[in-house]
C-alpha atoms as an extended CHARMM CRD file, in Angstrom:
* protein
*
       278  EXT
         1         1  UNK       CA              0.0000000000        0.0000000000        0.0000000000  PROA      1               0.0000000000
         2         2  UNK       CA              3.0060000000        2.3100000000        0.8290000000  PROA      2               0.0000000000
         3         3  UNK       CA              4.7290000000        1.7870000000       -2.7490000000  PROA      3               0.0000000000
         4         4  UNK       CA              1.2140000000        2.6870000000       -4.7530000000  PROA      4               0.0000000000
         5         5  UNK       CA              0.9850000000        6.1830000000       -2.2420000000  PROA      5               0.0000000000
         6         6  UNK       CA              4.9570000000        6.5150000000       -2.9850000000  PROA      6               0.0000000000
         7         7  UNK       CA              4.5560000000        6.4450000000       -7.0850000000  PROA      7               0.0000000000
         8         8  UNK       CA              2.3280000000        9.1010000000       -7.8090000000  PROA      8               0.0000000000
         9         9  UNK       CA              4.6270000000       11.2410000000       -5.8260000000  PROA      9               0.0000000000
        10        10  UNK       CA              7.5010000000       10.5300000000       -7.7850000000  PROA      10              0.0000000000
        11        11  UNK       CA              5.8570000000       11.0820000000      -10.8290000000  PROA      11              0.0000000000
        12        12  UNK       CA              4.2380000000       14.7190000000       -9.4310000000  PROA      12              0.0000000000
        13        13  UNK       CA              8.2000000000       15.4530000000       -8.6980000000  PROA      13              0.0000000000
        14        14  UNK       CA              9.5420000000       14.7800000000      -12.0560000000  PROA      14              0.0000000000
        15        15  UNK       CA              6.4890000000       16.8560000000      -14.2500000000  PROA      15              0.0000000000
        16        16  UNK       CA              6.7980000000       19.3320000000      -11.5660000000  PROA      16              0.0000000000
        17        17  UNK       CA             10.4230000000       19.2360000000      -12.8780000000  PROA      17              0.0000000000
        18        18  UNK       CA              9.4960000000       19.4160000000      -16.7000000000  PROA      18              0.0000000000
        19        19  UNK       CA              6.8490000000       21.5460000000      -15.9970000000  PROA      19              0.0000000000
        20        20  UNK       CA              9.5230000000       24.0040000000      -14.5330000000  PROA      20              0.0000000000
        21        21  UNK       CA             11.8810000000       23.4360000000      -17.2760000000  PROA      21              0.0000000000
        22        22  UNK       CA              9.6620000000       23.9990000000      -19.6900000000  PROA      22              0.0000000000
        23        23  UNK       CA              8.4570000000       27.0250000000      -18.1490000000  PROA      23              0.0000000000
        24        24  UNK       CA             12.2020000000       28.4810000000      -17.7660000000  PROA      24              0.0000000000
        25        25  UNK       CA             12.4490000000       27.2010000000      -21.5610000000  PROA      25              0.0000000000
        26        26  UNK       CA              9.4170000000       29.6990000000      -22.6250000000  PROA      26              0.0000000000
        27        27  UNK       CA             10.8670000000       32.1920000000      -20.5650000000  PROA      27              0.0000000000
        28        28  UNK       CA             14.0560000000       32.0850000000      -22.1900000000  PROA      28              0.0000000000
        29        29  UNK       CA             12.3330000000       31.8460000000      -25.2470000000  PROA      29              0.0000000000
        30        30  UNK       CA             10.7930000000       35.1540000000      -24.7920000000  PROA      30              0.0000000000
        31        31  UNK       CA             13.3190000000       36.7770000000      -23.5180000000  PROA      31              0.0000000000
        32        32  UNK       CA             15.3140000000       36.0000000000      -26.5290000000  PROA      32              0.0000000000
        33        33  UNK       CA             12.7850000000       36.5810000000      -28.9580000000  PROA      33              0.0000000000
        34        34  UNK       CA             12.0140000000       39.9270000000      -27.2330000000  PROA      34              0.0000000000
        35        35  UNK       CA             15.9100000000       40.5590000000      -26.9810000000  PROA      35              0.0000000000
        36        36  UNK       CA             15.8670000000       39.3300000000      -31.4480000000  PROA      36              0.0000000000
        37        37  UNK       CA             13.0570000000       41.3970000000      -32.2070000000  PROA      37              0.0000000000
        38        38  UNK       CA             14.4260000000       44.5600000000      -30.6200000000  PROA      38              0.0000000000
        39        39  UNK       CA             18.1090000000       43.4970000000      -32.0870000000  PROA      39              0.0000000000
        40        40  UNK       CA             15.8910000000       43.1800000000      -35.6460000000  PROA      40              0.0000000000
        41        41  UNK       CA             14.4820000000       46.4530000000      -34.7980000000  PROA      41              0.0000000000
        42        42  UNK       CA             17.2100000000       48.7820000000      -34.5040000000  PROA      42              0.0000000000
        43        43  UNK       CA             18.9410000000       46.8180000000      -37.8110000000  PROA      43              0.0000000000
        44        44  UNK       CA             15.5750000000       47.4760000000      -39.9730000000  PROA      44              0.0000000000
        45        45  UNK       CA             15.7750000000       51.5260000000      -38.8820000000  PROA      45              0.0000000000
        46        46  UNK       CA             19.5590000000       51.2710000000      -39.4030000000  PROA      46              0.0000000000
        47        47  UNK       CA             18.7180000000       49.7300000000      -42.8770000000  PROA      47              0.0000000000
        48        48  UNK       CA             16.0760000000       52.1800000000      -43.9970000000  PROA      48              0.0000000000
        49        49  UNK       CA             18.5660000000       55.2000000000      -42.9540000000  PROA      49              0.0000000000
        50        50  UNK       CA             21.7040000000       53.8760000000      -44.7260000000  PROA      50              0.0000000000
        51        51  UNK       CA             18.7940000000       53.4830000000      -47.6430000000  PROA      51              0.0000000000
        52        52  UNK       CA             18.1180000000       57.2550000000      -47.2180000000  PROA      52              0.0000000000
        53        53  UNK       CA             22.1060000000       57.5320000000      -47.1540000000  PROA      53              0.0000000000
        54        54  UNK       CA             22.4700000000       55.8920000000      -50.1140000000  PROA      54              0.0000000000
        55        55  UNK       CA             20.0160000000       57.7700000000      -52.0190000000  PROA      55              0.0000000000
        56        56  UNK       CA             21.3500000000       60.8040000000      -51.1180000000  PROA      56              0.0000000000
        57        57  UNK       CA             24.7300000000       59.6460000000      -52.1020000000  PROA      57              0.0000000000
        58        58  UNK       CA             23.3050000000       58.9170000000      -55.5670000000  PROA      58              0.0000000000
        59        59  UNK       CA             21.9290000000       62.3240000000      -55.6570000000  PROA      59              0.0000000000
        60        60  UNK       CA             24.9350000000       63.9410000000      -55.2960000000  PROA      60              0.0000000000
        61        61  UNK       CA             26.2240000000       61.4710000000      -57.1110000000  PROA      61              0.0000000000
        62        62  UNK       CA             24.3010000000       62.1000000000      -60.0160000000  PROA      62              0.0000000000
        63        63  UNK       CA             24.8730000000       65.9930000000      -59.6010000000  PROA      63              0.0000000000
        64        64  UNK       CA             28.2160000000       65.2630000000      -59.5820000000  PROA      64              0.0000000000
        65        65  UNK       CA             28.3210000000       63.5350000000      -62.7910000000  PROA      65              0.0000000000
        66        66  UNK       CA             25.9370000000       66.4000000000      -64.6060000000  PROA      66              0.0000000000
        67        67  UNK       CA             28.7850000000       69.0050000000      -63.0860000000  PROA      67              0.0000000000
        68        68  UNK       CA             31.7300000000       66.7570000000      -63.9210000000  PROA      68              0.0000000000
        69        69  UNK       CA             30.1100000000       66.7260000000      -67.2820000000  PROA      69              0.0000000000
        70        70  UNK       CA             29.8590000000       70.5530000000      -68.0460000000  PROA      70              0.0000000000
        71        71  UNK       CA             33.2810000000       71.2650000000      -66.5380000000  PROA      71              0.0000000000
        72        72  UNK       CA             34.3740000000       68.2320000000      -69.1310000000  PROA      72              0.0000000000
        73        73  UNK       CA             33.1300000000       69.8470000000      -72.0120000000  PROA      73              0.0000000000
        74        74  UNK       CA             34.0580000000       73.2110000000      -70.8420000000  PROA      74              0.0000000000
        75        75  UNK       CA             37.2080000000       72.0330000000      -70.4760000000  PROA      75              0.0000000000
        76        76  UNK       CA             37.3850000000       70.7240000000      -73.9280000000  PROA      76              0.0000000000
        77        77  UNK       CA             35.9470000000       74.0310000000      -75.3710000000  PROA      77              0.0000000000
        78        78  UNK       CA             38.9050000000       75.5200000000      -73.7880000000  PROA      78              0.0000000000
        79        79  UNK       CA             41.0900000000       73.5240000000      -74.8800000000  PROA      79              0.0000000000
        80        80  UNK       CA             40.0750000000       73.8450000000      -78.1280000000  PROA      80              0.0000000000
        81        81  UNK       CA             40.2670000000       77.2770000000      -77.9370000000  PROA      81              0.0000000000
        82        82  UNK       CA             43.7010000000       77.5920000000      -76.3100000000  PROA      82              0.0000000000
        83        83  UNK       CA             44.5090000000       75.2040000000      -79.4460000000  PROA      83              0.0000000000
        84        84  UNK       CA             43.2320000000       77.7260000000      -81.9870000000  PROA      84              0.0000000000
        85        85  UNK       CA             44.8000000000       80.5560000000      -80.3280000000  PROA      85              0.0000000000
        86        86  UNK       CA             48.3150000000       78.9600000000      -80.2560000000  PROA      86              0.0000000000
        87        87  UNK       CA             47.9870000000       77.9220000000      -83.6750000000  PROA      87              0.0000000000
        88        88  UNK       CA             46.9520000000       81.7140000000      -84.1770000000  PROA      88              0.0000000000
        89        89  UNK       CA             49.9760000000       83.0470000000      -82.4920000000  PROA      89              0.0000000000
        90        90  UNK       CA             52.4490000000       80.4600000000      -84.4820000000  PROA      90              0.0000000000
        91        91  UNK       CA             51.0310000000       81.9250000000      -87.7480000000  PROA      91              0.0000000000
        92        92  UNK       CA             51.4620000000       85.7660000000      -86.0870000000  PROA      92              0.0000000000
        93        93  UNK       CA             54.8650000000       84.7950000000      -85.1020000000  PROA      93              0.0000000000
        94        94  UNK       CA             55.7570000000       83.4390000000      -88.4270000000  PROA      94              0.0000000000
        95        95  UNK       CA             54.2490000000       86.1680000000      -90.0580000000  PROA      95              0.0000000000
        96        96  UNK       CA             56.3220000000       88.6060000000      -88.1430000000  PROA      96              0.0000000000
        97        97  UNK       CA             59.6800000000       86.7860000000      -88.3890000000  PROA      97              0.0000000000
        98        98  UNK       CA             59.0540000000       87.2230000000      -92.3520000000  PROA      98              0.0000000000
        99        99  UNK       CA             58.5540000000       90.6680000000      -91.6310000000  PROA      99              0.0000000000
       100       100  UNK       CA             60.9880000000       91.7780000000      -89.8560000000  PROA      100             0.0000000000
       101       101  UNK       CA             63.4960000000       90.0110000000      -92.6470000000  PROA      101             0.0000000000
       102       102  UNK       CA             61.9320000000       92.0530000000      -95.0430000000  PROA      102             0.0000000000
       103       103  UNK       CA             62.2480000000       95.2680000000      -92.8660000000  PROA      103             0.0000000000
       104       104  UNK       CA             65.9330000000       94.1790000000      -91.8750000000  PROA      104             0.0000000000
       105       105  UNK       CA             66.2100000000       94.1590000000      -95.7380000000  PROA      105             0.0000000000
       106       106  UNK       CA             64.9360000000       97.1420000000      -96.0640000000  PROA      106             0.0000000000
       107       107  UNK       CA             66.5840000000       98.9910000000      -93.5690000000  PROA      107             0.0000000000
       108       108  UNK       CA             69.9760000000       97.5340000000      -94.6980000000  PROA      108             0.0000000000
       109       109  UNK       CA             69.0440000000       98.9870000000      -97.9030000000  PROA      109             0.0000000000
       110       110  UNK       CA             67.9410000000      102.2180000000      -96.5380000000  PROA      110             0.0000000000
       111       111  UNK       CA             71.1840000000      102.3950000000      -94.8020000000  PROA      111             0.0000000000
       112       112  UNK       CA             73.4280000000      102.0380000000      -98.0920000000  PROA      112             0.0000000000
       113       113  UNK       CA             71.2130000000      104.6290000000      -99.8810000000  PROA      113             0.0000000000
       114       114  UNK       CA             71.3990000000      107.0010000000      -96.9220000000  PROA      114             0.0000000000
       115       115  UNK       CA             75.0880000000      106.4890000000      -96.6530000000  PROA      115             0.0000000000
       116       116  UNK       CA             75.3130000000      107.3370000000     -100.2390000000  PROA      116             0.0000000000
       117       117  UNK       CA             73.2460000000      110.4440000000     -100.1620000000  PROA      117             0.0000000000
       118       118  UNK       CA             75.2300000000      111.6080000000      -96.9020000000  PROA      118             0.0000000000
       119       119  UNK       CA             78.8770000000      111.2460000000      -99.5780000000  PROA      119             0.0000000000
       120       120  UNK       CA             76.7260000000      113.0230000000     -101.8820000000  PROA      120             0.0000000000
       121       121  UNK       CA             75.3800000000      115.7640000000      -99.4030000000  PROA      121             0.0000000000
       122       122  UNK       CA             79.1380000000      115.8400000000      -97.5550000000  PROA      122             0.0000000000
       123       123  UNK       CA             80.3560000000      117.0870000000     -101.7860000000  PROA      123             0.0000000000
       124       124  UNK       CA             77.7880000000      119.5280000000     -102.1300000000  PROA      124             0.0000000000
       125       125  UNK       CA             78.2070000000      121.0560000000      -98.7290000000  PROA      125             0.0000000000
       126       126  UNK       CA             81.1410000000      121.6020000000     -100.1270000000  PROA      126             0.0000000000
       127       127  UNK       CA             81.2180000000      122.4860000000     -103.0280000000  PROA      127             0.0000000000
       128       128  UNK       CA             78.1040000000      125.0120000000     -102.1320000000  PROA      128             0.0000000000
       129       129  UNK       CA             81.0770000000      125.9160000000      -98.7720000000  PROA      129             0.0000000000
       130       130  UNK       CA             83.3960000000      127.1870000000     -102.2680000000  PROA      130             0.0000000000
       131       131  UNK       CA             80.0940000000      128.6930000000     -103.8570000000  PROA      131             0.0000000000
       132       132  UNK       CA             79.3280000000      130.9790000000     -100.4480000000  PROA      132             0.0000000000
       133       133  UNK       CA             82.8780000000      131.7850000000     -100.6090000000  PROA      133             0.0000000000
       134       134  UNK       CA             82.5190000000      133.0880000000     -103.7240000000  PROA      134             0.0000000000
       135       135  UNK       CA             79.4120000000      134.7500000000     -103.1100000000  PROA      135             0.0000000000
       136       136  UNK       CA             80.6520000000      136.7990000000     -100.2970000000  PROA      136             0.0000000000
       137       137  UNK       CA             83.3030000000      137.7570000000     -102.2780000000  PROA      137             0.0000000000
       138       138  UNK       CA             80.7800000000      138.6660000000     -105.0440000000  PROA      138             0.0000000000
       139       139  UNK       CA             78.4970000000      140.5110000000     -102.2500000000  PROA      139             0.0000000000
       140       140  UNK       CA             81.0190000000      142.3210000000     -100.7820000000  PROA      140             0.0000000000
       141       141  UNK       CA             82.1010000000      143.7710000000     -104.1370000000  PROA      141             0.0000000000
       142       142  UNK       CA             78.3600000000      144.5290000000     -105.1250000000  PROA      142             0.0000000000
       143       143  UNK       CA             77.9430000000      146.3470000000     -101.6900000000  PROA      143             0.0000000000
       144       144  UNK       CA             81.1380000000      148.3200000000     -102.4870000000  PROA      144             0.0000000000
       145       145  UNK       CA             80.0200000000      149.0330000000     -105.9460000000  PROA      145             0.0000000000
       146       146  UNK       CA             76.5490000000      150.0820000000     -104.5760000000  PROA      146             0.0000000000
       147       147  UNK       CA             77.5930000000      152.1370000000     -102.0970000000  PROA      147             0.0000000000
       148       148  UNK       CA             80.1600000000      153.7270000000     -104.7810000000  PROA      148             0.0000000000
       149       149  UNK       CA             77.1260000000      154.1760000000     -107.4760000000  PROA      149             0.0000000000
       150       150  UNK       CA             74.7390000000      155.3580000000     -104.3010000000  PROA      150             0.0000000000
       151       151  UNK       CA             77.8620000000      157.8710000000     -103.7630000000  PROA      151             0.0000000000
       152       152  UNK       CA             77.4290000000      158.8270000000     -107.4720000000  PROA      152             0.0000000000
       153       153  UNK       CA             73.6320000000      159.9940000000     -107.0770000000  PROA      153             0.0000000000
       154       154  UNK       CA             72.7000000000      163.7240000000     -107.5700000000  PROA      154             0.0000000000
       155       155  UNK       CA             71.8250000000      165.1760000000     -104.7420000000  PROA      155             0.0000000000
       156       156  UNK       CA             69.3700000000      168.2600000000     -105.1590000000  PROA      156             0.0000000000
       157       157  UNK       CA             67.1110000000      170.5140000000     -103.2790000000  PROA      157             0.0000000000
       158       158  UNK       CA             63.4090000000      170.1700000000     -103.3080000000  PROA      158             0.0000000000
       159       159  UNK       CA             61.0450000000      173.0070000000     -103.4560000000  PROA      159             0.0000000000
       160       160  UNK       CA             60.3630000000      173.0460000000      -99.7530000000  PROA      160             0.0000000000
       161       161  UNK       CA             61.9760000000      174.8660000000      -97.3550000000  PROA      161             0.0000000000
       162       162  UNK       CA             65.4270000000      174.1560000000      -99.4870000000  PROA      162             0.0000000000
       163       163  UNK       CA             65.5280000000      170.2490000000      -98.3570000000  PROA      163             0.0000000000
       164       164  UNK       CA             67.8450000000      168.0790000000     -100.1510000000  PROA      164             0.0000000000
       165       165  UNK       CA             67.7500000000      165.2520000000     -101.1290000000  PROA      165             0.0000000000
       166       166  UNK       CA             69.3210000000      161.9010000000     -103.8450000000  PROA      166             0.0000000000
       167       167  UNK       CA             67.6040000000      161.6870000000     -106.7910000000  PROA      167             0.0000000000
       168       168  UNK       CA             67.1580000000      159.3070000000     -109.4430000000  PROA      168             0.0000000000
       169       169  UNK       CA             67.7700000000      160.1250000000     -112.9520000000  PROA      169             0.0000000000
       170       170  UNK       CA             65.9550000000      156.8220000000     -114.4190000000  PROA      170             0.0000000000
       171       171  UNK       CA             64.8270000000      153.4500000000     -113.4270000000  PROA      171             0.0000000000
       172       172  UNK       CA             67.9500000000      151.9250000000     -112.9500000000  PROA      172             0.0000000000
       173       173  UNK       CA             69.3270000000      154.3620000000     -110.3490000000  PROA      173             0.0000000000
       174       174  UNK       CA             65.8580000000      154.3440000000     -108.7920000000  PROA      174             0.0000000000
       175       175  UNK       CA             66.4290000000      150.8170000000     -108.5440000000  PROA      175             0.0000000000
       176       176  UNK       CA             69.6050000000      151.7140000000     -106.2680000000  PROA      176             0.0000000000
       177       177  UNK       CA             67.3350000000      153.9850000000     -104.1870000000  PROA      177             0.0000000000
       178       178  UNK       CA             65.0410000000      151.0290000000     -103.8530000000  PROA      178             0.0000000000
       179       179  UNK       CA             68.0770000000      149.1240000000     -102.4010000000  PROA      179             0.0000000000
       180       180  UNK       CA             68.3930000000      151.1950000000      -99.5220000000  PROA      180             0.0000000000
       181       181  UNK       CA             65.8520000000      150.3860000000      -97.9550000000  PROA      181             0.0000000000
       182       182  UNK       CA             64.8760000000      153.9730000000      -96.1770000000  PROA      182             0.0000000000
       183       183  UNK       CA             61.8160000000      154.8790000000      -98.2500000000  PROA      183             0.0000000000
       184       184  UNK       CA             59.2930000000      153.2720000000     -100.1810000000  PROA      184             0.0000000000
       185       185  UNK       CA             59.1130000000      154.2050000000     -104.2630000000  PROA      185             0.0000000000
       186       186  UNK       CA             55.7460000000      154.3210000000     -106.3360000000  PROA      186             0.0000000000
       187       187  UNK       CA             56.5620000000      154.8680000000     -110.1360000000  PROA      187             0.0000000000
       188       188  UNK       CA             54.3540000000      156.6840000000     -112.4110000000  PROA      188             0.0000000000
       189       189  UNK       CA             53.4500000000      157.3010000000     -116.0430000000  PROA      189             0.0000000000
       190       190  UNK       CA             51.0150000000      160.1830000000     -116.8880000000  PROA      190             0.0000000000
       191       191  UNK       CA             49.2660000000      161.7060000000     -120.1160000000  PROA      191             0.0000000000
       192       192  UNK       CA             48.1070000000      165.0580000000     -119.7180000000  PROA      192             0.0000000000
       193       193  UNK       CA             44.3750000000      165.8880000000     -118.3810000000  PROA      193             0.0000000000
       194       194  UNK       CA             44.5330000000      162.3320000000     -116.4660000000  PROA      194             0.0000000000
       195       195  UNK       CA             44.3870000000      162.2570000000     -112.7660000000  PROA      195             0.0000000000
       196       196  UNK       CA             45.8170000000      159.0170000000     -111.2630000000  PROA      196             0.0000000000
       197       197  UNK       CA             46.4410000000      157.5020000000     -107.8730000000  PROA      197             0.0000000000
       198       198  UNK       CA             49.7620000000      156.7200000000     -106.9380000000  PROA      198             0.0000000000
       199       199  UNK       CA             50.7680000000      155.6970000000     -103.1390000000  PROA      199             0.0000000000
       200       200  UNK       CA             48.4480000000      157.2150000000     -101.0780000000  PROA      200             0.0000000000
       201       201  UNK       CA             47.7800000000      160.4410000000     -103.1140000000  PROA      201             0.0000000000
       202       202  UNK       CA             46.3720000000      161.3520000000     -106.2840000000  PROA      202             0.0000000000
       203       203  UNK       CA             48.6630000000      163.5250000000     -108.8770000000  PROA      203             0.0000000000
       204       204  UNK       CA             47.1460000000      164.8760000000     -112.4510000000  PROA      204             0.0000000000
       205       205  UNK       CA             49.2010000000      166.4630000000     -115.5390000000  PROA      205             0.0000000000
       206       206  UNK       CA             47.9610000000      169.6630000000     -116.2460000000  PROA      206             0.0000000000
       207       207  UNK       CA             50.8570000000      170.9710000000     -118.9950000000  PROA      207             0.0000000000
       208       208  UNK       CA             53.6600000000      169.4760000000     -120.8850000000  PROA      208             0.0000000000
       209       209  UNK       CA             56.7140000000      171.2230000000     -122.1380000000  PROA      209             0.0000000000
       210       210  UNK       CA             59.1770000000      168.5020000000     -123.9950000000  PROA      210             0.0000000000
       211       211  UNK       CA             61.3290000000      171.5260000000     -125.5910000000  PROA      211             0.0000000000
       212       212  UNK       CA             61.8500000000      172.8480000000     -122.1780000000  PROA      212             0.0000000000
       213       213  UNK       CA             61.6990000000      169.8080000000     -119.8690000000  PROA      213             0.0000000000
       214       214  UNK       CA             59.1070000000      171.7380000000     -117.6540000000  PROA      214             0.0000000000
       215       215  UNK       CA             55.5010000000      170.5550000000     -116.3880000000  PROA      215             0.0000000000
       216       216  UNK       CA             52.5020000000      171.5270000000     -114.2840000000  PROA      216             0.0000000000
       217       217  UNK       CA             51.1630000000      168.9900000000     -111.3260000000  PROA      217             0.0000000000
       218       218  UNK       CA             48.0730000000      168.9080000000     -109.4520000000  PROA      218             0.0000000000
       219       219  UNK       CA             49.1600000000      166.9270000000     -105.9450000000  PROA      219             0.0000000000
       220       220  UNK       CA             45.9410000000      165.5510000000     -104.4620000000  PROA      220             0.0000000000
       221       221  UNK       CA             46.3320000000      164.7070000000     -100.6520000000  PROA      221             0.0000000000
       222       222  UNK       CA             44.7470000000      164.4120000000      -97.1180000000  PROA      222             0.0000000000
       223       223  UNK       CA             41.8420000000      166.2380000000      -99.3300000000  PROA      223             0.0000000000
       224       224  UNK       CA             43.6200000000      168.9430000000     -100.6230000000  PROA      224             0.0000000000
       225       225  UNK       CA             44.7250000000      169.9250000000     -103.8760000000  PROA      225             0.0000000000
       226       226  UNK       CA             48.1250000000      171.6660000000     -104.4570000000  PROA      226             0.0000000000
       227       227  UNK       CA             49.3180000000      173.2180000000     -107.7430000000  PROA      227             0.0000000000
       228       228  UNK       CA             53.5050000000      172.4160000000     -108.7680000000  PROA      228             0.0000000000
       229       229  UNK       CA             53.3610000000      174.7840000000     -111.9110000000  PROA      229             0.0000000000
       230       230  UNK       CA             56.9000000000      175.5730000000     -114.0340000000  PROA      230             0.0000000000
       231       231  UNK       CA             58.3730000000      172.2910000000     -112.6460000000  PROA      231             0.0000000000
       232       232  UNK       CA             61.6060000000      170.9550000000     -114.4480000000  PROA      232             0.0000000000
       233       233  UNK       CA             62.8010000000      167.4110000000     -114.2340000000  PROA      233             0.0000000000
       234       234  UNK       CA             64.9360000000      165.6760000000     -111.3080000000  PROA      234             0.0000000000
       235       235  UNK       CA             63.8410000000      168.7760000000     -109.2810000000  PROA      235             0.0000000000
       236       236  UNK       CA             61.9170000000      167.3120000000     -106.3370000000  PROA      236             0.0000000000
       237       237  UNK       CA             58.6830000000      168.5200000000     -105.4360000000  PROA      237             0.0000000000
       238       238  UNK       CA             58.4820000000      167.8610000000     -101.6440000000  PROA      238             0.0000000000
       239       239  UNK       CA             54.8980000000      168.3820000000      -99.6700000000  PROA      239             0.0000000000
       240       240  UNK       CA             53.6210000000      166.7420000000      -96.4430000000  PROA      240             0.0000000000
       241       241  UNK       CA             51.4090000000      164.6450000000      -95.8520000000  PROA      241             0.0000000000
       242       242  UNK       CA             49.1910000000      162.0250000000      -93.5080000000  PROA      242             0.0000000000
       243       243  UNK       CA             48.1380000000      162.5710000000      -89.9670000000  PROA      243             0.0000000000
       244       244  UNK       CA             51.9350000000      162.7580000000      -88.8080000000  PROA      244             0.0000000000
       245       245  UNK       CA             52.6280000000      165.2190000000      -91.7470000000  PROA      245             0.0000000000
       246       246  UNK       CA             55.4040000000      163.1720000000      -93.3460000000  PROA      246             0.0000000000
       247       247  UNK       CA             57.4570000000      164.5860000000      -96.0160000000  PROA      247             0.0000000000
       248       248  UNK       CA             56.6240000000      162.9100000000      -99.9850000000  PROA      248             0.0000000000
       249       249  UNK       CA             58.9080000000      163.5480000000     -102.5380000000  PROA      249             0.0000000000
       250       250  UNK       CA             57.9430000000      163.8880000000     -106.3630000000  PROA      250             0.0000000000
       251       251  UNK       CA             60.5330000000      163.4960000000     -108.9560000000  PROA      251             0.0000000000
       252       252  UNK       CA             59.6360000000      163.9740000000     -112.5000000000  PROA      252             0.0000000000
       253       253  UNK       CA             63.0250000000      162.5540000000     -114.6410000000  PROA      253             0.0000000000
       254       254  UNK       CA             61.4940000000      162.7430000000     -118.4230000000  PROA      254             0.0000000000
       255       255  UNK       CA             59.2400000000      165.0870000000     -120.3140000000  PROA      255             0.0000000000
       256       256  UNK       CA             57.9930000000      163.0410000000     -123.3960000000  PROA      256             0.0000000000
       257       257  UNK       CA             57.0330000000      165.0230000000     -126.9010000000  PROA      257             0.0000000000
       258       258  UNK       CA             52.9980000000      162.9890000000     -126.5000000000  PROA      258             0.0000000000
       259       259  UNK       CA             52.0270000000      165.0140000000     -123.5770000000  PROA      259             0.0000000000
       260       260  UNK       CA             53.0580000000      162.2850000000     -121.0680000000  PROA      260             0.0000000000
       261       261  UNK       CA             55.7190000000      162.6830000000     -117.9500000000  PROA      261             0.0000000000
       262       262  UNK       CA             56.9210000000      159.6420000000     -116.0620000000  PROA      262             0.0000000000
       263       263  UNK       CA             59.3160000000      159.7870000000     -112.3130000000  PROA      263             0.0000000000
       264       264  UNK       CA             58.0120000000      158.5020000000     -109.1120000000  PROA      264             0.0000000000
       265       265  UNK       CA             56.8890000000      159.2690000000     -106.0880000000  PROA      265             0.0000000000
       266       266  UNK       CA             58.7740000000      158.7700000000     -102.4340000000  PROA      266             0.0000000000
       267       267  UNK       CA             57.3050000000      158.0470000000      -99.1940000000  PROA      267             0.0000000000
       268       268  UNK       CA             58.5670000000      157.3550000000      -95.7280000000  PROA      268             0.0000000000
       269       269  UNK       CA             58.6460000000      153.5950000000      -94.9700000000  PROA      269             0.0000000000
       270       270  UNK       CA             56.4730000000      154.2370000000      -91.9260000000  PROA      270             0.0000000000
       271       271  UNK       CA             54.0500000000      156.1170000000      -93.9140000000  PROA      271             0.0000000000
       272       272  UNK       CA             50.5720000000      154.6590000000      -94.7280000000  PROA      272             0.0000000000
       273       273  UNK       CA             50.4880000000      151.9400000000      -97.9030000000  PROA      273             0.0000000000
       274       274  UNK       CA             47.7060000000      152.4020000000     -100.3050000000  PROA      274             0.0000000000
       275       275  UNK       CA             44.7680000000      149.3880000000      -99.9250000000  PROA      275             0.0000000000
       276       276  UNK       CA             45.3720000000      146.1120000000     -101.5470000000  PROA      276             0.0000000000
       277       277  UNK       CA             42.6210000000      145.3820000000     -104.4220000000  PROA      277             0.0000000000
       278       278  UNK       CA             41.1990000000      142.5150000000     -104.0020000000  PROA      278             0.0000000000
């Protein structure tokens, strides 16, 4: 009777035992499968952010490329460029080496020439150094002649206040008068009854006298009219004239047989110049 009580308890004690085993076994089953799912968890969120990683790598990625892409063919652009320009500055290099032969030429020619025109220029300098020479000499006997011919003039009174004065005979010693320079000369031809301007005043032939070389003049000047009757030639007729009252000369030197009397007249140099017709 004691060994059929004693069984059952032996077999309560041992599923007691599985029945604990077990239970530690589902324990440890959950623990582990709560300790895998939270493990699978964090792994799934890591996943899906190196998936947002990764597609913003291949953005940039992709923007990358497009940029690597422009700067490529910008780059080739530029190169090509550069490639034309050198090619450019060959042909401008070669073009100026050419040219500057050609100018070298040139100026190597230019030099010779210019050499030869200085030789040239160096014999005329002095052969024109002999001709000045000569001229000098020439001048300084012309002055000396001039001044001897000058020298030569007849000097006569005028009809004013006894003032004398060199006179010219004809054109060729007026021409000497003209040469020294101290008073300006107007010639003049005129027919009797004409009244002409000549300088700055007006003169008019009133009477010829061939036989006796004598003449009447009308003198025409700052408005006035003065009569030079019985005149004979190379006697100078002397009046004033102008705002300063400067002293004119009139010298009658031939008495022709048509009623005509030629001579000049003589002004100051400082003395007014008749207008300029246009």
């Amino acid at each position: 009777m004691s060994q059929v009580d004693d069984t059952p308890r032996t077999y309560s004690g041992a599923l007691l035992a599985v029945l604990a085993v077990a239970l530690l076994a589902a324990v440890g089953g959950l623990i582990w499968s709560y300790t895998l799912s939270s493990r699978l968890t964090k792994q799934e969120a890591a996943l899906a952010d190196a998936n947002q990683q990764n597609v913003k790598l291949d953005a940039k990625l992709r923007e990358t490329d497009a940029r690597l892409k422009v700067a490529t063919e910008e780059l080739g652009q530029s190169l090509g460029l550069t490639q034309k320009q050198m090619d450019a500055r060959a042909q401008e290099i070669i073009r100026r080496e050419k040219a500057d032969e050609a100018n070298a030429q040139r100026l190597e020619t230019a030099q010779k020439e210019t050499a030869q025109a200085v030789t040239a220029v160096a014999s005329d300098v002095s052969t024109v150094k002999t001709d000045v020479g000569g001229v000098k000499t020439d001048l300084t006997k012309t002055q000396s002649d001039l001044a001897t011919t000058i020298s030569q003039l007849q000097s006569m009174k005028g009809d004013l206040d006894g003032h004398s004065t060199l006179i010219a005979r004809n054109h060729d010693e007026l021409e000497l008068l003209k040469h020294k320079g101290d008073r300006t000369y107007y010639e003049f031809t005129l027919t009797k009854g004409q009244k002409k301007p000549v300088g700055t005043v007006s003169l008019a032939l009133t009477k010829a006298d061939p036989k006796k070389n004598t003449f009447n003049l009308e003198v025409t000047s700052d408005d006035r009219t003065v009569p030079k009757n019985n005149r004979g030639v190379f006697e100078p007729l002397q009046f004033y004239s102008g705002k300063d009252q400067m002293l004119y000369e009139i010298v009658v030197n031939a008495v022709s047989s048509n009623k005509q009397v030629t001579g000049y007249l003589s002004a100051p140099k400082s003395a007014p110049v008749p207008p300029t017709v246009p």
